[in-house]
C-alpha positions in Angstrom: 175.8 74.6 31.4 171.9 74.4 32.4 172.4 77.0 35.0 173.8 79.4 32.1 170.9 78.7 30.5 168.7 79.4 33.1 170.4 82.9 33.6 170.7 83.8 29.4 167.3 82.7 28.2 165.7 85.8 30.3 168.0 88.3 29.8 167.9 87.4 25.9 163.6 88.4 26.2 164.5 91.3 27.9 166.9 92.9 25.8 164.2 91.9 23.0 161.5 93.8 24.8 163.6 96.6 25.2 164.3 97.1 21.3 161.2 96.4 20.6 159.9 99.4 22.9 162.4 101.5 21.5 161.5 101.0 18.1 157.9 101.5 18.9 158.6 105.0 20.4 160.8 106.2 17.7 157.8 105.1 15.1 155.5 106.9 17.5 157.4 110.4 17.3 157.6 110.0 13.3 154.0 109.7 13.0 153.5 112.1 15.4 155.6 114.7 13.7 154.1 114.0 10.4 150.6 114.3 12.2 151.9 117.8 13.4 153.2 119.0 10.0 149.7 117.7 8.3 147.6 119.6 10.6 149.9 122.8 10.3 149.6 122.6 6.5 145.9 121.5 6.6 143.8 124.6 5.2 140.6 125.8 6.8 138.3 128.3 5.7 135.6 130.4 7.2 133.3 133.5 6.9 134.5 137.1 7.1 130.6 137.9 8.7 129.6 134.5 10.2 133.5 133.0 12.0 131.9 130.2 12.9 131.9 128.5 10.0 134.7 126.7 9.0 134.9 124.5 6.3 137.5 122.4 4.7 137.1 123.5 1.0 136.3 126.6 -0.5 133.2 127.8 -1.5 130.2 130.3 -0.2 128.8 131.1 3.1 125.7 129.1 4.2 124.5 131.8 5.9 125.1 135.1 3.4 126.2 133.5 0.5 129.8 135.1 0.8 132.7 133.9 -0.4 134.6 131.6 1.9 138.2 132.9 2.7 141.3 130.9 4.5 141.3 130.5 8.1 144.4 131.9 8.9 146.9 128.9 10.2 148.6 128.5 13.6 151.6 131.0 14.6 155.0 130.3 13.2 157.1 128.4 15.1 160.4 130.7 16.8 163.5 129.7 18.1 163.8 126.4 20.1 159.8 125.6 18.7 158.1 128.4 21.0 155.8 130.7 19.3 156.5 133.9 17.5 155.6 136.7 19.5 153.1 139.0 18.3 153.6 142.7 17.8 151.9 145.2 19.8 149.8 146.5 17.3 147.3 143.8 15.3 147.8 143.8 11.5 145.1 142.0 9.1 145.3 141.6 5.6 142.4 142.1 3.3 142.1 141.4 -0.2 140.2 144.1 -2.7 137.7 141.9 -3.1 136.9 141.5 0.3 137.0 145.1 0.6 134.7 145.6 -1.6 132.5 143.2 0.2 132.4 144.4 3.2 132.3 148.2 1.7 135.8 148.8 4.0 135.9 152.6 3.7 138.6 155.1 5.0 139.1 158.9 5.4 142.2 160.9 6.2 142.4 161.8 9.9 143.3 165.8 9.7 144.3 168.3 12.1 140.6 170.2 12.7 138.9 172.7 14.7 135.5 171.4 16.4 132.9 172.9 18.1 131.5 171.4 20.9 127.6 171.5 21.2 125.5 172.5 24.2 122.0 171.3 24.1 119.8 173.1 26.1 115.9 173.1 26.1 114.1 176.5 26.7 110.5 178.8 26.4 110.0 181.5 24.8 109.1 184.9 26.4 108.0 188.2 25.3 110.9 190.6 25.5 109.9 192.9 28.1 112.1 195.9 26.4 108.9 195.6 23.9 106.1 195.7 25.8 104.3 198.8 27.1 100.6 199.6 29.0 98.5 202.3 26.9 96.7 204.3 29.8 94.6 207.4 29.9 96.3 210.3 30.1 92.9 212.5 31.7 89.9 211.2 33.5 86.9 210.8 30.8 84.7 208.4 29.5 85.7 206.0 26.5 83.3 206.9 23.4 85.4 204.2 21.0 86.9 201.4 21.5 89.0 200.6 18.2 90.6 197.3 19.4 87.7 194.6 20.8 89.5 192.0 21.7 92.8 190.2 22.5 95.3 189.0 20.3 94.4 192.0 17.5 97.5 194.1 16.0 97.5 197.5 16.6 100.1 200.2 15.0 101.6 203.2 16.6 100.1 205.3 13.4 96.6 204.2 14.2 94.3 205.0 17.7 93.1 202.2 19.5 90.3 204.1 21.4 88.9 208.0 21.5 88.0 209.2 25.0 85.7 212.6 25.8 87.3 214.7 29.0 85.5 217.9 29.8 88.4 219.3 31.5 90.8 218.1 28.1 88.5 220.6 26.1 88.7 223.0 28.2 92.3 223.2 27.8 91.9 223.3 24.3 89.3 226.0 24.5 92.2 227.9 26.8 94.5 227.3 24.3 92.4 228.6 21.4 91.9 232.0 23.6 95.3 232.3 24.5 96.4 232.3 20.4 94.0 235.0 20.2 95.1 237.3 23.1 98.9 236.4 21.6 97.8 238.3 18.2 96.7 240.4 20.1 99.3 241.8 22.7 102.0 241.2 19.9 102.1 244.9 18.9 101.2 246.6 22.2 104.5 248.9 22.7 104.9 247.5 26.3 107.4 244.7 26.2 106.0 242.8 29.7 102.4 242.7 27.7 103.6 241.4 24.4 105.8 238.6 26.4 102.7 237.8 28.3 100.8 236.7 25.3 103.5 234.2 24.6 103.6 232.4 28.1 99.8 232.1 28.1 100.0 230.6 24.8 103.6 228.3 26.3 101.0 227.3 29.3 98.0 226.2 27.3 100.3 224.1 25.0 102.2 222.5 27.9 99.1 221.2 29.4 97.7 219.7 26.2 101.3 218.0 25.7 100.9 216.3 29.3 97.2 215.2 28.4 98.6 213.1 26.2 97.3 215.2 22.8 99.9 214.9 20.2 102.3 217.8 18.3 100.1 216.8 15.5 96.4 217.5 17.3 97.4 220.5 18.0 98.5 222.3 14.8 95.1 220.7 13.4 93.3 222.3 16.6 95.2 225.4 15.7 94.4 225.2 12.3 90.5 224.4 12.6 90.3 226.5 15.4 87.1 224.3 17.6 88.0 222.0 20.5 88.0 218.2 19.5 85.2 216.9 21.5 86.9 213.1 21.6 90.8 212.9 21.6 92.2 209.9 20.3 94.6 207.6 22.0 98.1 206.2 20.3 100.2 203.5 21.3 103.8 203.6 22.1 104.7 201.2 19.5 103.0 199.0 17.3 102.3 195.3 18.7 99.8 192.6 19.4 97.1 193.5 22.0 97.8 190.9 25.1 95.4 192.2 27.7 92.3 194.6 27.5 91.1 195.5 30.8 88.5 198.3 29.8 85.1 198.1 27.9 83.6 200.7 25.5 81.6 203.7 27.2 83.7 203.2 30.5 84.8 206.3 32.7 88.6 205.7 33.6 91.0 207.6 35.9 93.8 209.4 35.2 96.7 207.0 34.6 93.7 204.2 34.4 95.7 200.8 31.8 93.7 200.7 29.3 96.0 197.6 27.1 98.5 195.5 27.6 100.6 195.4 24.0 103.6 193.9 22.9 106.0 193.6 19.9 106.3 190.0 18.4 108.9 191.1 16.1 111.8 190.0 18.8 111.5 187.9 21.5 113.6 186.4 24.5 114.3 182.9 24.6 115.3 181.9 28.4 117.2 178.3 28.2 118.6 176.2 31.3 122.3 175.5 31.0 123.6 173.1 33.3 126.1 173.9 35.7 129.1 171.9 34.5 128.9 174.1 31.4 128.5 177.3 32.5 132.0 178.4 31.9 131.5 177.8 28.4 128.9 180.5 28.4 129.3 184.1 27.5 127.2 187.1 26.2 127.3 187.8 22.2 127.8 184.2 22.0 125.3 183.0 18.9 122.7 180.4 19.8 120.8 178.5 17.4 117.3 177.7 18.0 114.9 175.1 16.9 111.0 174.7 17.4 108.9 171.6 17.2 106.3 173.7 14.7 109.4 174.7 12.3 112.3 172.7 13.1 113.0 172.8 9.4 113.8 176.8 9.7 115.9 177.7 13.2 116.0 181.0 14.0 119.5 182.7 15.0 120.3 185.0 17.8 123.1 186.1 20.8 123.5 185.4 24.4 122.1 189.1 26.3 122.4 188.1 29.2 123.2 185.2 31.9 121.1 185.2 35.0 123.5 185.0 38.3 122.1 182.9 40.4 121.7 179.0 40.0 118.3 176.9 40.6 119.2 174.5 43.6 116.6 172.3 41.9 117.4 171.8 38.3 121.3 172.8 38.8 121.0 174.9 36.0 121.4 178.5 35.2 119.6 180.5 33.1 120.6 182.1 29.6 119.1 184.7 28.2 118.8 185.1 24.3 117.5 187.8 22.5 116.2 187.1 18.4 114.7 188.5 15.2 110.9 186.9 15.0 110.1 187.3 11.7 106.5 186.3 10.6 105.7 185.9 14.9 106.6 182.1 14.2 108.2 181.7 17.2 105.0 182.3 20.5 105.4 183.0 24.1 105.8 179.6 26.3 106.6 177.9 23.4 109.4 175.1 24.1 112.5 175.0 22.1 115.5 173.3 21.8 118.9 175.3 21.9 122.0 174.6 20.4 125.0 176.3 21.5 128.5 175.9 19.7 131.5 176.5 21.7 135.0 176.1 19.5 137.2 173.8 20.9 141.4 173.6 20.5 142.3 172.4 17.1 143.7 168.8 17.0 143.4 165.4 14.9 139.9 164.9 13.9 138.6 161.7 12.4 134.6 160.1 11.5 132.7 159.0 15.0 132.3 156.0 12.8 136.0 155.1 13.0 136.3 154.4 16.6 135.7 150.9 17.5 134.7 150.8 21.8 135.8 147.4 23.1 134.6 148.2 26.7 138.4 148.6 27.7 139.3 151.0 25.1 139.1 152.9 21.8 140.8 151.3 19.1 140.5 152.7 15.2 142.3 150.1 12.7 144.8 152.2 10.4 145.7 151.1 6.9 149.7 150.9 7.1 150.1 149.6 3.5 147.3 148.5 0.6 145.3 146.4 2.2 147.0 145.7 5.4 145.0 147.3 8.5 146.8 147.6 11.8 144.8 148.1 15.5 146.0 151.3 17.0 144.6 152.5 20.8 143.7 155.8 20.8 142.7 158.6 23.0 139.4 160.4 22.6 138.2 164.2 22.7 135.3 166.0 22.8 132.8 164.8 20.1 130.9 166.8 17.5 128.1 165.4 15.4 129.8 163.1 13.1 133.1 164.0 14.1 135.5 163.1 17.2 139.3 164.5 18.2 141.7 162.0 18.3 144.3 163.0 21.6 147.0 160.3 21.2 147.5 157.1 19.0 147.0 159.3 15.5 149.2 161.4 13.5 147.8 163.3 11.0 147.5 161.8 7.3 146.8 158.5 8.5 144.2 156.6 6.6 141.7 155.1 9.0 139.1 152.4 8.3 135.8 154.4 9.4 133.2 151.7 8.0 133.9 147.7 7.8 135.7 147.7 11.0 133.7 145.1 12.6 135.0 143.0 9.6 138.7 143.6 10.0 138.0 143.2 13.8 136.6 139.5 13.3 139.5 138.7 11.0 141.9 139.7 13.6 139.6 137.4 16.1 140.1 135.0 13.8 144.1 135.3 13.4 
């Protein structure tokens, strides 16, 4: 009887011990599930702007003084307790007033046509098609000098300098005789005779027309009847004087420069196009062009001509672009900047401002419903000013967030 006792007072503790752990365990995984279900139903909130405050009641932003929204809670539970998976595409849910808020903005993405700019920086030059030397026509010495300096305007209508020749008035003088013998001969009865009045008179006008004298000068020296003691000289066109290389009461040779004019009214504008864009250069394309002095007022011209050889140093080639210069605004070796638009393939076109970089990719955040903004990955284009082609991840007629998007990105940080 004592040795039963000896063998059922221990195992009596031990089965004790055991229930007692049990219970202790079972109480332990209550609590433990109610501590689960309380945190899961506990409700945070936090700042749209500043997501590192969280607070456990409601109320406004230390920080900006917005209001507080919910943080949202943990992911729903799935089957067997593992988390719901989330779908590919990241959907946040904004009310109007946090709209508002944040000024969440969106535009239409719509099948566009863009043109792509090339920036190019360039110098004005005179265009050589427009410049011309004024040189004597016959040795002689300069009496007047009608333009004194650099830089003055001249007009084809006007002379710019009157030059005495000896032998220029003897050819008028020859002239002069042989429109007397003409009248003359005219009635002789012998055909050769009456003819030879008319060379002689052919002759003498020929030579006057290669000393330069004008149609003009000569039916007034027909009309006066004396030799013009100083010729004047004419420019081709009118212009601005750039060089004057002779003084007043020099002697010059025959075919001596005299000037150096050209015509402001159009000039060339040489810009450097880089290699890589070359191919999207060609002639009669239009070029806009901006100066520093007027960058209010651009001028507008066309490609005339690209240069066919490329600088080893700049790897660039040079475009040549003839304008209008109204008013001589625009002066030679003056910089400019160039702006050359090249249309591009149409395709979905949305703001610059709706394209969120991450680093990895391009992401825009579409609004799929009222106030529920999904993440979609897209593929970019070519951009254009304020504008950017969409290649893949858009269809057209979706509304895209294009500002606020940081917002929606840091409530989806948040989720």
């Amino acid at each position: 009887m004592a040795l039963n006792k000896k063998f059922v007072i221990p195992l009596v503790i031990i089965l004790l011990a055991i229930a007692a752990g049990g219970g202790w365990y079972l109480w332990q995984n209550k609590e433990g599930g109610k501590t689960t279900d309380t945190a899961h139903i506990h409700q945070l909130y936090t700042c749209s702007m500043h997501p590192f405050i969280i607070k456990e009641k409601p109320g406004l932003c230390p920080i900006c003084g917005m209001e507080l929204i919910k943080k949202i809670d943990a992911a729903p539970k799935g089957v067997a307790g593992e988390p719901k998976k989330a779908d590919n595409n990241e959907q946040v849910s904004l009310s109007e007033k946090q709209r508002v808020m944040a000024n969440v903005a969106t535009a239409e993405a719509k099948n566009e046509t863009l043109n792509k700019e090339i920036n190019a920086v360039g110098i004005v030059q005179y265009n050589q098609s427009r410049q011309a030397k004024v040189t004597a026509w016959i040795a002689g010495r300069l009496e007047k000098l009608n333009v004194n300096s650099v830089g003055a305007i001249v007009s084809k209508e006007k002379p710019v300098a009157e030059i005495y020749s000896p032998d220029l008035v003897a050819t008028q003088q020859e002239y002069l005789l042989a429109l007397k013998s003409r009248e003359q001969l005219k009635n002789s009865p012998i055909a050769s005779i009456s003819q030879n009045g008319e060379g002689l008179v052919a002759s003498a006008r020929q030579r006057l027309l290669l000393f330069g004298v004008k149609e003009s000068q000569i039916a007034e020296l027909e009309r006066s009847g004396k030799p013009n003691i100083r010729i004047p000289i004419y420019t081709p066109f009118s212009g601005v004087v750039i060089e004057k290389m002779v003084q007043q009461g020099q002697y010059v040779a025959m075919g001596e420069a005299l000037f150096n004019i050209a015509d402001l009214s159009s000039v060339w504008v040489e810009v450097e196009v880089y290699e890589n864009e070359v191919s999207n250069i060609h002639l009669g394309q239009q070029v806009e062009i901006r100066s520093q002095p007027f960058p209010d007022k651009p001028s507008t011209g066309r490609i005339a001509f690209v240069y066919p050889f490329l600088d080893p140093k700049t790897r660039t080639v040079k475009a040549r672009i003839e304008l209008a210069n109204p008013g001589m605004k625009l002066k030679p070796e003056m910089f400019v900047n160039a702006i050359i638009r090249v249309p591009l393939a149409q395709s979905i076109v949305v703001p610059a401002t709706a394209v969120m970089n991450t680093g990895k990719r391009q992401v825009v955040w579409v609004e799929s419903s009222p106030g529920m903004f999904e993440s979609r990955t897209v593929q970019l284009g070519q951009q254009s000013g304020e504008k950017v082609q969409i290649l893949s991840g858009l269809q057209p007629g979706d509304k895209v967030a294009v500002s606020g998007g940081y917002l929606i990105d840091s409530e989806s940080q948040l989720k």
